[in-house]
C-alpha positions, 0 to 999 in steps of 0.5 A: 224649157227655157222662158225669157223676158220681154225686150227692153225698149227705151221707156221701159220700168227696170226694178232696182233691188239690193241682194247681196251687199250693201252699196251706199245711198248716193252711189244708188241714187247717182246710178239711178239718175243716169239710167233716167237719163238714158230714158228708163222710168225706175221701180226701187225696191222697199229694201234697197238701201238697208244695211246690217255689216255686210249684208243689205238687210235680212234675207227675206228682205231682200228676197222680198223685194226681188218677188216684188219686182216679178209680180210687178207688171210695171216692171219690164226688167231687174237689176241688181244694185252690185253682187258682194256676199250673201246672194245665196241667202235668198234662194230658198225664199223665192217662189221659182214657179211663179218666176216662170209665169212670170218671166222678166230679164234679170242682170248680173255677175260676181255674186249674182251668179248664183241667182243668175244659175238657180233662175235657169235651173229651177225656173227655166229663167234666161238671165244675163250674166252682164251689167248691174246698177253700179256700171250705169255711169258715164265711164263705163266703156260704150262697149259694155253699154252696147252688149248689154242693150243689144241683149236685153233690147234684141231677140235676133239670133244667131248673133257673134259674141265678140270682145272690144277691138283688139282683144281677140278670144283664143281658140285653146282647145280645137272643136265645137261644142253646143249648149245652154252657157251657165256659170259665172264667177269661180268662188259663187260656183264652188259655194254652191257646192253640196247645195239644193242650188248646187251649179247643174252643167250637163250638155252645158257650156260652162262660163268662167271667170274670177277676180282678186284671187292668187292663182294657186287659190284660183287652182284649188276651186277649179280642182274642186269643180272638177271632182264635183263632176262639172268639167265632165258633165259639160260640153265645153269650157268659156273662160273669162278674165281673172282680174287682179289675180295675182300670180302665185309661186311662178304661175300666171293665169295662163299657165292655169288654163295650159296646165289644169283646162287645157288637159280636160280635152273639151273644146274651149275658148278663152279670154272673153272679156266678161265679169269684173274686167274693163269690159265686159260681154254679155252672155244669157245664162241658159240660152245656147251658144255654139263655140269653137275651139279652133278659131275662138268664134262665138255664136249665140243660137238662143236669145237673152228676151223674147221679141 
């Protein structure tokens, strides 16, 4: 049974954590400013501006500081400084069931996908594959600003999940499928792969997205996906953008979605502005979403918070 966070309200204290890679010291304290400014008080976590190489210090640090954040009763909301590498790294260290009783929204992608998969699977966590620290920041299109908000600020369903005007969402695959959305970035799904934290999509509506990977790297994932079962398990496929992806041996994205989803037969929609892109949905991973492959509409039956 899913459990949900409660909504965030302006005032609110949203706890900042490094799980993955490092980001450095201004970059955080600049993007911290401006969600002071947006009128948010701020709890940051003891190890947020650690470093060892590629990591943002050891990883029962970082799970350290995220517990932190959940058995803080200050803190309404999580948000991941960026994803990187190494998010995996915590997962064995967090206590899933005290998250349950404990149910506070998390957001992320890229990397963060992974936790954002194992809070659903081991916790019943409705988490949102959205925006992190690193977005909070004036270019960031209003767009993106108002799917996070209207997420993690509204448990009014159902709800439409469109993109920005004039990107229009494809219906690729005609029918409709229904299911809790789960999923994410490519290669965070594929390293899960053969885990205890490996990617569950049964009944489920399977998100897509990737970035700065050729096409014939992106083919090879997605075919170890689809003989790890995943495409067979679930109801329906939700592809995202691949940004900067380029083509490889005459094949586009497109042709990869025509020539390896299009033939699995489940109803699908694509071009969702999700992930690394401009722009970006929001979308609760473990909340159910109705979609249609006919017309490419999105309906969000379930929300991301509680009232």
């Amino acid at each position: 049974m899913a459990v949900r966070g409660p909504a965030l309200q302006q005032g609110d204290t949203i706890g900042v954590v490094t799980l993955g890679s490092p980001l450095a010291r201004d970059i955080i304290d600049e993007r911290v400013r401006y969600l002071q400014a947006m009128g948010f008080q701020v709890a940051i976590g003891r190890h947020v501006y650690d470093q060892n190489g590629y990591l943002a210090g050891s990883d029962t640090d970082r799970a350290t500081d995220l517990m932190g954040m959940f058995a803080d009763p200050r803190v309404k909301m999580i948000l991941p400084v960026r994803g990187g590498v190494g998010v995996e790294g915590i997962l064995p260290y967090l206590d899933y069931a005290m998250i349950a009783s404990n149910p506070k929204l998390l957001s992320g992608y890229s990397d963060i996908t992974v936790l954002l998969n194992a809070l659903y699977q081991f916790s019943g966590l409705v988490a949102l594959h959205s925006l992190m620290l690193i977005d909070f920041r004036p270019e960031t299109p209003a767009y993106n600003f108002g799917q996070f908000f209207t997420a993690a600020s509204s448990a009014a369903v159902p709800r439409a999940i469109s993109n920005p005007p004039g990107m229009p969402l494809a219906g690729k695959v005609p029918g409709q499928a229904e299911g809790p959305v789960v999923g994410g970035n490519v290669t965070s799904l594929v390293g899960s792969l053969g885990t205890p934290f490996e990617l569950d999509t049964s009944g489920a509506i399977l998100l897509l997205e990737e970035t700065h990977e050729p096409i014939n790297r992106v083919y090879r994932s997605l075919e170890q996906l689809k003989l790890a079962g995943k495409f067979e398990d679930c109801a329906g496929i939700l592809v995202g953008q691949c940004t900067h992806c380029p083509d490889a041996y005459g094949k586009s994205y497109e042709n990869l979605i025509d020539e390896f989803l299009v033939p699995l037969g489940k109803p699908l929609v694509s071009e969702l502005a999700s992930g690394h892109g401009v722009y970006k949905a929001a979308i609760p991973i473990g909340s159910r979403l109705r979609i249609d492959g006919g017309t490419g509409e999105l309906e969000l039956l379930e929300p991301a918070v509680r009232p």
